[in-house]
VOBA-1610 file (N, C-alpha, C; in pm, whole numbers, padded with zeros to 5 digits, always signed):
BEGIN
Unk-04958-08561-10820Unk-04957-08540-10675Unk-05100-08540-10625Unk-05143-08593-10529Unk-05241-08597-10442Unk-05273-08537-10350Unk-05411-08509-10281Unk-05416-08408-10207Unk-05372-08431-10015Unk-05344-08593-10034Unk-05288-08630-09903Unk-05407-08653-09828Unk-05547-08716-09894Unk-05672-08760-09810Unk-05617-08874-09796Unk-05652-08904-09674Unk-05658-09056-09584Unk-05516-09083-09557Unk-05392-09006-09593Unk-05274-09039-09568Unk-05211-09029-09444Unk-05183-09077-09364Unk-05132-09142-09217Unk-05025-09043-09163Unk-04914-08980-09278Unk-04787-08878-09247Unk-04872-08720-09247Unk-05013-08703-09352Unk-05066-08579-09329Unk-05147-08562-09230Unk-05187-08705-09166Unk-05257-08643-09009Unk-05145-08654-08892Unk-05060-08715-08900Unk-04979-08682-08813Unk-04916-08549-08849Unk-04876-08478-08918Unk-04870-08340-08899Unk-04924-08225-08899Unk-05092-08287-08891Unk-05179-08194-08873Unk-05247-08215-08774Unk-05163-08264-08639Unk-05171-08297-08513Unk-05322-08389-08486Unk-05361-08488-08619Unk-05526-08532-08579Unk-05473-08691-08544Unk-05326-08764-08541Unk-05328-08870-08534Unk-05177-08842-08424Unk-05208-08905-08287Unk-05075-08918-08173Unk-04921-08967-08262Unk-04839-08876-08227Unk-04711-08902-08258Unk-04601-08855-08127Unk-04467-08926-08166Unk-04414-08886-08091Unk-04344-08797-08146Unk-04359-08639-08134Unk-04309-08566-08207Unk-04178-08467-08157Unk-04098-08466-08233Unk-03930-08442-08176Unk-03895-08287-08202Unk-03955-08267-08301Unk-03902-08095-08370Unk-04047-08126-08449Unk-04039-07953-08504Unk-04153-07943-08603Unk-04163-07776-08634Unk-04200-07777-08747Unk-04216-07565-08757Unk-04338-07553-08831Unk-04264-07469-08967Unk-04411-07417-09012Unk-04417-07540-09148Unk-04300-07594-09141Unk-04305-07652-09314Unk-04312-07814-09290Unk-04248-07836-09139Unk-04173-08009-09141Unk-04241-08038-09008Unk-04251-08159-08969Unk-04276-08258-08826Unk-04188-08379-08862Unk-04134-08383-08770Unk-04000-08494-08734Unk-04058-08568-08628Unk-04073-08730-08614Unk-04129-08830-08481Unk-04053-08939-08521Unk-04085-08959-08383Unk-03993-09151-08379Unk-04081-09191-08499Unk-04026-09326-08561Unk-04015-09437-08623Unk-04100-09542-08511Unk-04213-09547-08579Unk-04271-09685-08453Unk-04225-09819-08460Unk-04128-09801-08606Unk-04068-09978-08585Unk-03911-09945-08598Unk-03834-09892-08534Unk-03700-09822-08534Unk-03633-09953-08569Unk-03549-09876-08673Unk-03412-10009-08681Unk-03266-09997-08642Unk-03272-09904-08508Unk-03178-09852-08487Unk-03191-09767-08340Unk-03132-09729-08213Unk-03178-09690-08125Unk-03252-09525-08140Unk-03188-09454-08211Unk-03275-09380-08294Unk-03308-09350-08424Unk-03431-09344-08429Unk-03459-09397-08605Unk-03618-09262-08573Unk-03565-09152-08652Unk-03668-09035-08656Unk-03725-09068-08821Unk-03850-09003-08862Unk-03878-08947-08951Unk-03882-08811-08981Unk-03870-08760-09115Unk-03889-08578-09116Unk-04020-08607-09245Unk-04099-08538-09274Unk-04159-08543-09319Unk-04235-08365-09375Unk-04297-08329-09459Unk-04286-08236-09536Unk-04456-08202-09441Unk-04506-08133-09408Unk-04653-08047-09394Unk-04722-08094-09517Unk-04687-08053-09598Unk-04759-08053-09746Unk-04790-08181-09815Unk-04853-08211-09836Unk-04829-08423-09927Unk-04794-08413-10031Unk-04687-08503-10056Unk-04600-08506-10146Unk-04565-08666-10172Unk-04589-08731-10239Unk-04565-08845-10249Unk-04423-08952-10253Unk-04376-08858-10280Unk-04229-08911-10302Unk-04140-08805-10350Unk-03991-08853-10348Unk-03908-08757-10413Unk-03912-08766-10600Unk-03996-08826-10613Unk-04035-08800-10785Unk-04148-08670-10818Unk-04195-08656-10664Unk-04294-08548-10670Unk-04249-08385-10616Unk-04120-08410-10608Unk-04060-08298-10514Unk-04106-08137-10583Unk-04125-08166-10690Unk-04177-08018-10753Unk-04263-07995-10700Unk-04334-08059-10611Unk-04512-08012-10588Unk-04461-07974-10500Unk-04368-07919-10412Unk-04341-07809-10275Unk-04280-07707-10353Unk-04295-07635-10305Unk-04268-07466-10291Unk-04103-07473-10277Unk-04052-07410-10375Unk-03881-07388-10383Unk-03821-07383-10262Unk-03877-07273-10159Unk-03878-07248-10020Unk-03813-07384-09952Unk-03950-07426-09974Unk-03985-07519-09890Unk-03819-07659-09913Unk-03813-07699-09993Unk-03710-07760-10069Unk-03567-07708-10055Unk-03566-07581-09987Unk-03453-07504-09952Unk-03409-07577-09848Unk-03513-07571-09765Unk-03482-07572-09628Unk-03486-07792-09578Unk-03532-07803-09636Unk-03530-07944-09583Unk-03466-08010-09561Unk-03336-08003-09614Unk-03173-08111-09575Unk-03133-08006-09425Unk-03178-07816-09451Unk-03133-07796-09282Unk-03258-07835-09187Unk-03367-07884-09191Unk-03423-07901-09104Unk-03388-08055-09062Unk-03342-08130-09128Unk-03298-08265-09136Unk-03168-08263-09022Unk-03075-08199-09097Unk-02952-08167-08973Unk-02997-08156-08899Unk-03049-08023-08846Unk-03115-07997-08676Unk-03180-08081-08631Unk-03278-08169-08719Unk-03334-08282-08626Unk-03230-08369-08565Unk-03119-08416-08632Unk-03028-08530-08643Unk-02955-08436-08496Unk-02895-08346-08500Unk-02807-08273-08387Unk-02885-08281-08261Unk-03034-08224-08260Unk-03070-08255-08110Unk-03126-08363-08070Unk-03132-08472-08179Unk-03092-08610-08130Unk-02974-08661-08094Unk-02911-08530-08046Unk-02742-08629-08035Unk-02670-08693-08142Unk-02727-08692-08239Unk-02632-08814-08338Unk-02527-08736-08438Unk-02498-08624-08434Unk-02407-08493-08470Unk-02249-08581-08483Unk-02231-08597-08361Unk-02089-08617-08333Unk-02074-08789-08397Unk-02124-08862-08308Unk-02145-09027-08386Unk-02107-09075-08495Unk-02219-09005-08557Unk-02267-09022-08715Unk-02431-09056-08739Unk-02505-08997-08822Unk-02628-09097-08879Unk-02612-09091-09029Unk-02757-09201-09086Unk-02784-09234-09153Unk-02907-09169-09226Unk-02944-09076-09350Unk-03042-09015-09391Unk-03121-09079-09500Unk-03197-09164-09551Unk-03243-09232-09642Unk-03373-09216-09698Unk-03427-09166-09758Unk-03568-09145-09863Unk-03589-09229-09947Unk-03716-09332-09879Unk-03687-09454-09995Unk-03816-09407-10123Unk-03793-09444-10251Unk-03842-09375-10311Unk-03957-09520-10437Unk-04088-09545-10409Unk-04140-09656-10494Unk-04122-09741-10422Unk-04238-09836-10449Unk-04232-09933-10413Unk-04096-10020-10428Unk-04012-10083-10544Unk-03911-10176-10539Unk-03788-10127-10384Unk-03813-09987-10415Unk-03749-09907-10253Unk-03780-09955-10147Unk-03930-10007-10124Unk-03980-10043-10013Unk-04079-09941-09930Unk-04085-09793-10042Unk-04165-09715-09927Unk-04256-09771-09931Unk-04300-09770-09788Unk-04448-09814-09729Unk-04587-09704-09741Unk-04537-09610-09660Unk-04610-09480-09703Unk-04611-09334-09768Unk-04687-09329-09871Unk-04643-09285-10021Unk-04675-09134-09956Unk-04584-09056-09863Unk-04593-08921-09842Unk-04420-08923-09830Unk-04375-08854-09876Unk-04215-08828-09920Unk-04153-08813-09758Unk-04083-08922-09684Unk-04007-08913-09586Unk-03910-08990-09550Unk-03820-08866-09486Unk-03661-08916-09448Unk-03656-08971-09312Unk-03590-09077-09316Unk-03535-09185-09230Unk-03410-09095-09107Unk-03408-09097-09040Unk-03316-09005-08980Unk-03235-09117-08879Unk-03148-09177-08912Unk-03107-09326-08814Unk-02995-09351-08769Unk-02942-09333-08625Unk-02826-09373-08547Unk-02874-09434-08411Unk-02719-09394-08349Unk-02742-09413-08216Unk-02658-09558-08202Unk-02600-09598-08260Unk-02509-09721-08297Unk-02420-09707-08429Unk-02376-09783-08385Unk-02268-09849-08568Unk-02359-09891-08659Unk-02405-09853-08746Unk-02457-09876-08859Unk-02403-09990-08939Unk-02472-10093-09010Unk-02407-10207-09062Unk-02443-10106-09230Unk-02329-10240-09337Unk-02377-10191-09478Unk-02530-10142-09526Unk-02529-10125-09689Unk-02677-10069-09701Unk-02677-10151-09857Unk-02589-10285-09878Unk-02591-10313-09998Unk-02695-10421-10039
//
């Protein structure tokens, strides 16, 4: 695990880089997706740098408690509760993550096509 220098998801939640930010507490910051694939397409993302979900030990048990409910609540006061969304953590490169700080995709607001 790394200490999250120069990483793009740890200055946006350490308010030094503009986001559009939706929810946020002491552990998580949730913002639009600047290339949405979907009418809403949030990220949640961890305070702490964490590289991926291969690195998930490097957060605090706590912290790991709470992250699928801070995920819901983001998803609910986006409206997408009733609908349906889509939650996805892509994990390595062959995954496609782009940026290597561990974050969830939070995506509705339409019919969702397959994921095969």
């Amino acid at each position: 695990m790394s200490d999250g220098a120069g990483c793009m998801f740890c200055a946006i939640a350490a308010g030094e880089v503009p986001a559009d930010v939706v929810a946020s507490d002491e552990r998580f910051v949730a913002f639009s997706d600047l290339r949405p694939v979907a009418p809403t397409h949030l990220l949640v993302v961890p305070r702490a740098h964490v590289g991926s979900l291969d690195e998930l030990e490097g957060l605090p048990e706590q912290t790991r408690a709470e992250m699928l409910s801070f995920i819901v609540e983001v998803a609910r006061r986006a409206g997408l509760a009733e609908s349906g969304y889509r939650v996805v953590a892509n994990t390595g490169p062959d995954a496609r993550q782009e940026v290597m700080h561990l974050h969830w995709h939070v995506i509705g607001g339409r019919r969702l096509g397959g994921i095969a």
